[in-house]
C-alpha positions in Angstrom: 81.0 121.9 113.3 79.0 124.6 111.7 76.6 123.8 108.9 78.4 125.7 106.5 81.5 123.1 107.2 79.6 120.4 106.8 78.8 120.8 103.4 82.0 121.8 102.2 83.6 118.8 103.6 80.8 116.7 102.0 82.0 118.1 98.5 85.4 117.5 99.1 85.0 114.1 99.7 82.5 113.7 96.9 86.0 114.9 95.0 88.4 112.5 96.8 85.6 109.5 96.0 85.9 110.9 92.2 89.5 111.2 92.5 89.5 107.1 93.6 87.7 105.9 90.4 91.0 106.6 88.8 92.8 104.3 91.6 94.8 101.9 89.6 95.0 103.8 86.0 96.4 107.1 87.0 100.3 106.5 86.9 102.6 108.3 87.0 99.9 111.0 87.4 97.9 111.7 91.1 94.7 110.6 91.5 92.0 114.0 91.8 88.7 114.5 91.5 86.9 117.9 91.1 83.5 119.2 91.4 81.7 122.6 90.7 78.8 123.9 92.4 77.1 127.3 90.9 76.9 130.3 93.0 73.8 129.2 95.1 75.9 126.2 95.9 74.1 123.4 93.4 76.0 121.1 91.9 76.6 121.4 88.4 79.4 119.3 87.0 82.4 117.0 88.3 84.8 114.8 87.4 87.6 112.8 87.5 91.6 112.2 86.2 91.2 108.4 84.6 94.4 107.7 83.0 97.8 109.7 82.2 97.2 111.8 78.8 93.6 111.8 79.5 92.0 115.2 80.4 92.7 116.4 84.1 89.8 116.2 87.0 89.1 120.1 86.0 89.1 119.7 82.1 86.4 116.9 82.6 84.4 119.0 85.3 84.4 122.1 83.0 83.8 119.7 79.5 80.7 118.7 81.9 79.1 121.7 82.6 75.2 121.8 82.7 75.5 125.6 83.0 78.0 128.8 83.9 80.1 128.2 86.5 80.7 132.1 86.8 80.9 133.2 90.6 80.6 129.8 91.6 83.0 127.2 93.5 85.2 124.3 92.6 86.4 121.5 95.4 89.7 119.7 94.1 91.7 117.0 96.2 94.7 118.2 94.9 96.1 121.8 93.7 95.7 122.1 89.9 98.2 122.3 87.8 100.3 124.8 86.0 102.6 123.7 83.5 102.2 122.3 80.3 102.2 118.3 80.2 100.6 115.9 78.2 97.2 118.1 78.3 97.3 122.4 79.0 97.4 123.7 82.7 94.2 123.3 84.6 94.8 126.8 86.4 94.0 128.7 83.4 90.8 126.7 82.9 89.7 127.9 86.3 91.0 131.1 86.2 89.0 131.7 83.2 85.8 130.1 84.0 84.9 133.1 86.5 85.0 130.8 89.7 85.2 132.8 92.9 86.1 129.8 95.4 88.5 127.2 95.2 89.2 124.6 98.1 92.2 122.9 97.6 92.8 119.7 99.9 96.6 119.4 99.6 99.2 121.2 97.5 100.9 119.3 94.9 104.2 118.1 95.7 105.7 118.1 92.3 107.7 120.9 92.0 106.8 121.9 88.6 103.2 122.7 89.9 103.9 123.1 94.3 102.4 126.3 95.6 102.7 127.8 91.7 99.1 126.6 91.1 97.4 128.5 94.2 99.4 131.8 94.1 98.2 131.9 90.3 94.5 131.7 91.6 94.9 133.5 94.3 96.5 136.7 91.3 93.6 136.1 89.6 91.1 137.3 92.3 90.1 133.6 93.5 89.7 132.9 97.2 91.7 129.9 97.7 90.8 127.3 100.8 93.5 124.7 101.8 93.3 122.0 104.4 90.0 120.5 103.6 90.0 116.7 104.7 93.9 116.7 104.2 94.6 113.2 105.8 92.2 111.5 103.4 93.6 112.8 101.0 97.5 112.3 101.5 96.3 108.5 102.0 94.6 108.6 98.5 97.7 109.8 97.0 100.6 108.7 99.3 102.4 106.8 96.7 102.7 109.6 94.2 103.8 111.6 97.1 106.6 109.5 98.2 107.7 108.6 94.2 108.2 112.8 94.2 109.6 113.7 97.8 112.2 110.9 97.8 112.3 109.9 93.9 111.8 106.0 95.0 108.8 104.4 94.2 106.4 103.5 97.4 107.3 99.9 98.1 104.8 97.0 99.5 106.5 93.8 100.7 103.8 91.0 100.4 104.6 87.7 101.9 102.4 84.0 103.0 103.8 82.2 106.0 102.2 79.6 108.5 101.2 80.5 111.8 104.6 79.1 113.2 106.6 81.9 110.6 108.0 79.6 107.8 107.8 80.1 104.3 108.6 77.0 103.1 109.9 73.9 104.1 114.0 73.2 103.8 113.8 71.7 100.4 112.2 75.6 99.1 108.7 73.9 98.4 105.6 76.0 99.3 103.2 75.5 97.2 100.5 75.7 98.7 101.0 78.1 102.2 97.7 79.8 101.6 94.1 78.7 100.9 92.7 79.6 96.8 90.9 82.1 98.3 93.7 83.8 99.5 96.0 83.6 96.5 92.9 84.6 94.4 92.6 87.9 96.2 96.5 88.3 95.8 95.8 88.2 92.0 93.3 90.8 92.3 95.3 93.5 94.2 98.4 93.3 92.1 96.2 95.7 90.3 96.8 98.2 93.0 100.6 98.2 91.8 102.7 99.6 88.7 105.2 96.8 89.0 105.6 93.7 90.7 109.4 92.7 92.2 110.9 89.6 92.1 114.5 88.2 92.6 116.6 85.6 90.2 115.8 82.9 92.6 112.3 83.2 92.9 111.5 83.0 89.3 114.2 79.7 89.2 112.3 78.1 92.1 108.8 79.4 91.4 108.5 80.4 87.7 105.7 82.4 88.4 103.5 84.7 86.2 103.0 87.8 88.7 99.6 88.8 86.6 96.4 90.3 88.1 95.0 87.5 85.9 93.1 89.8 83.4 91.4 92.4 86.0 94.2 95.2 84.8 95.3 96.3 81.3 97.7 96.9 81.1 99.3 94.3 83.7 101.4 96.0 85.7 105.6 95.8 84.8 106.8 92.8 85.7 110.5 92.8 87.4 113.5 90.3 88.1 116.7 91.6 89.5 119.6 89.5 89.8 123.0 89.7 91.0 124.4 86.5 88.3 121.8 86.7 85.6 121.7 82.9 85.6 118.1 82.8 84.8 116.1 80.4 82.6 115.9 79.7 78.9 112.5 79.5 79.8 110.6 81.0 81.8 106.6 82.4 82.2 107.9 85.6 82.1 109.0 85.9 78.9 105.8 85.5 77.3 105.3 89.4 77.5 102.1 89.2 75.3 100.0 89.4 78.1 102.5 91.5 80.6 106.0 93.4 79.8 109.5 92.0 81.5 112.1 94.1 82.3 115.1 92.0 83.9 117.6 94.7 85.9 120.9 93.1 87.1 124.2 93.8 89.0 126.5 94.9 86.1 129.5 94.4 89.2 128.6 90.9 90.2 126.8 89.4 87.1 128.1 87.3 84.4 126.6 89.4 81.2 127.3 86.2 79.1 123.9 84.8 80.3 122.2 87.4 78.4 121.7 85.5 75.3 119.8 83.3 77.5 117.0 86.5 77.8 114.5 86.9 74.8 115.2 90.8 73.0 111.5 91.4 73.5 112.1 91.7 77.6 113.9 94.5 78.7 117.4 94.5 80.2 118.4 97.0 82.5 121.8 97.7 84.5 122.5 99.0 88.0 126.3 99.4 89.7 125.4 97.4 92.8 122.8 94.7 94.0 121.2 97.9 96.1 117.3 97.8 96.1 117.4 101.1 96.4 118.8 101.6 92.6 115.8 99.2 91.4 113.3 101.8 93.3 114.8 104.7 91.5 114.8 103.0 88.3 111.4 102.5 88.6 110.0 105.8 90.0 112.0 107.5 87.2 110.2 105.5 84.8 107.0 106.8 86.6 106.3 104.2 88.8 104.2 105.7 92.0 103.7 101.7 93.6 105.8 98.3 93.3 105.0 95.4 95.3 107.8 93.3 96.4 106.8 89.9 96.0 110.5 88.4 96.8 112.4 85.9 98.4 114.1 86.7 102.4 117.6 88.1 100.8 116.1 90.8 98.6 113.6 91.4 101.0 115.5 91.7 104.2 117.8 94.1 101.6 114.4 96.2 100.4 113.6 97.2 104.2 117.3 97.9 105.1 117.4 100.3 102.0 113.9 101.8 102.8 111.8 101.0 99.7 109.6 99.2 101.9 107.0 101.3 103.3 104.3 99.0 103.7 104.2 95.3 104.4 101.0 92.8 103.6 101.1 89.7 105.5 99.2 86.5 105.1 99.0 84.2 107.7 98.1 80.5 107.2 97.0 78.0 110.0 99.2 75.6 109.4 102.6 74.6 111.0 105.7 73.7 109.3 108.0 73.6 111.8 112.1 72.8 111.4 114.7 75.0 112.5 116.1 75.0 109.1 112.6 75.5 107.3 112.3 79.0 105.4 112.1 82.6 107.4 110.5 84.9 105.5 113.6 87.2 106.0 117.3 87.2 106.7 119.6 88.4 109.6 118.8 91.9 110.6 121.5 91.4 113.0 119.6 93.1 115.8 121.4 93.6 119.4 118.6 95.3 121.2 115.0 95.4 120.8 114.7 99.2 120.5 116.6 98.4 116.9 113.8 96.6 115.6 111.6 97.4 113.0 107.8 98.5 114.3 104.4 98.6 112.2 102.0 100.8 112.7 98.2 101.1 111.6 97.7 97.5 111.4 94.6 96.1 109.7 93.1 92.4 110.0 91.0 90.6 108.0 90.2 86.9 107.8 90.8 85.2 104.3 88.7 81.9 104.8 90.6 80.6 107.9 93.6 82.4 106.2 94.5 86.3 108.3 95.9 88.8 106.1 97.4 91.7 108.1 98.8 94.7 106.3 100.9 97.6 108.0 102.9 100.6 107.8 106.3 100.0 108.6 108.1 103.0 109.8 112.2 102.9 109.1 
């Protein structure tokens, strides 16, 4: 690799670093990071998208300019935009500034901006680059990718088992599977997530409060869906000072009486079928780019048959619980042959304690 590409791809991934300060605050917005060198190629300003209706990457790079960008070069993770939002179209911004270069890692897959934003700098006289460590930075923003090709939110399916593949024991109890440790780091990466998934019967058995314990604000959306809305008077989850509710429910199977049961300060929705799929949609619509499916085996088996499930966190406790009748931590696929299975790819191991959390991609 040639000098000269060596120091562009150390900008661009000064940008895709940038971009990730924004990791957990961007939605429903991508996560981008820009940076602007003058025309001897010093660096003279960057920055960074930090939250939806906050300025763009390229509106904080230009607001911190140390001096005229004027024939110099911008590196951007993603293509800028074009279209009005909640702030005015970074394209202009560029256009105007008199930059010469622009390299573009990956083109927006939102439709409003998808190929509009580089034939617009590419009018204006700019030399446009595209490509530039492309598969960081599809990884950096995989989830709003996947919210706007398919219009589902990008589903995680996190579950603790022993190392003999139970659950819980046949009376439900399984408190506790995992060490603190363990469960400690689970409440620190439901910060990753917009909302967290749960069915009817985990909050009746569990009653849990599916918080990050403080390290986000706002928590992420907290979601129940059920297929009877038989739920609890009372419940952790309706305390929705510290987190919002929103309880979605089967409007063909569920008994709508039991709404009264529900506080009017958590949200009811309605969907025709019990579907997991209708739940993603719900959510990506209401600009959800990641959900983490924290659920029983029913909804869960139902969430990978549906494919909202496109990655799967596992943690692994050494302990054995045994009993044929002890829980699984899914249902019947009802598999005939091994080449219908499901396979996960990209696998990555890490010791909790004596605990082993492995997360992979599962591919449907």
């Amino acid at each position: 690799m040639s000098e000269k590409n060596v120091s562009h791809k150390k900008w661009m991934k000064r940008a895709i670093y940038l971009a990730s300060l924004g990791r957990n605050t961007t939605s429903p917005n991508p996560r981008v990071g820009a940076v602007i060198l003058d025309k001897s190629g010093n660096l003279i300003s960057e920055g960074f998208h930090f939250k939806a209706g906050m300025p763009h990457a390229e509106a904080m790079a230009f607001s911190n300019l140390k001096k005229e960008a004027k024939g110099g070069s911008m590196y951007v993770n993603l293509e800028p935009c074009c279209h009005q939002g909640k702030t005015p179209p970074c394209v202009d911004k560029v256009i105007s500034s008199g930059i010469r270069k622009v390299y573009i890692s990956i083109q927006d897959p939102d439709k409003r901006v998808s190929g509009k934003g580089i034939k617009l700098l590419k009018e204006a006289g700019i030399e446009v680059h595209l490509g530039l460590c492309k598969k960081e930075s599809l990884d950096l923003n995989k989830a709003f990718i996947h919210r706007n090709n398919t219009k589902r939110a990008f589903g995680v399916l996190k579950w603790a088992m022993s190392i003999d593949g139970r659950i819980g024991l046949k009376n439900g109890k399984s408190k506790w599977i995992t060490n603190e440790e363990s469960r400690s780091l689970v409440h620190s990466f439901r910060a990753e997530f917009d909302a967290i998934i749960i069915g009817g019967n985990t909050l009746r058995k569990d009653n849990p409060f599916l918080t990050t314990r403080g390290s986000k604000k706002p928590e992420p959306l907290r979601v129940v869906f059920t297929k009877s809305l038989d739920l609890p008077s009372k419940s952790n989850l309706w305390d929705c000072n510290e987190a919002k509710t929103i309880v979605i429910y089967d409007s063909s199977t569920a008994n709508e009486s039991f709404l009264t049961r529900i506080p009017k300060f958590v949200e009811v929705e309605k969907v025709s079928s019990d579907n997991p799929e209708l739940i993603s949609k719900l959510l990506a619509k209401r600009g959800c780019n990641k959900v983490l499916w924290e659920c029983g085996p029913k909804l869960a088996t139902a969430a990978i048959q549906s494919n909202c499930i496109q990655e799967i966190i596992t943690f692994i406790a050494p302990k054995i619980l045994g009993g044929e009748n002890s829980m699984n931590p899914f249902g019947d696929f009802e598999f005939e042959e091994m080449h219908e299975i499901f396979n996960l790819s990209d696998s990555q191991v890490s010791l909790i304690g004596n605990d082993i959390c492995v997360k992979s991609s599962l591919k449907n």
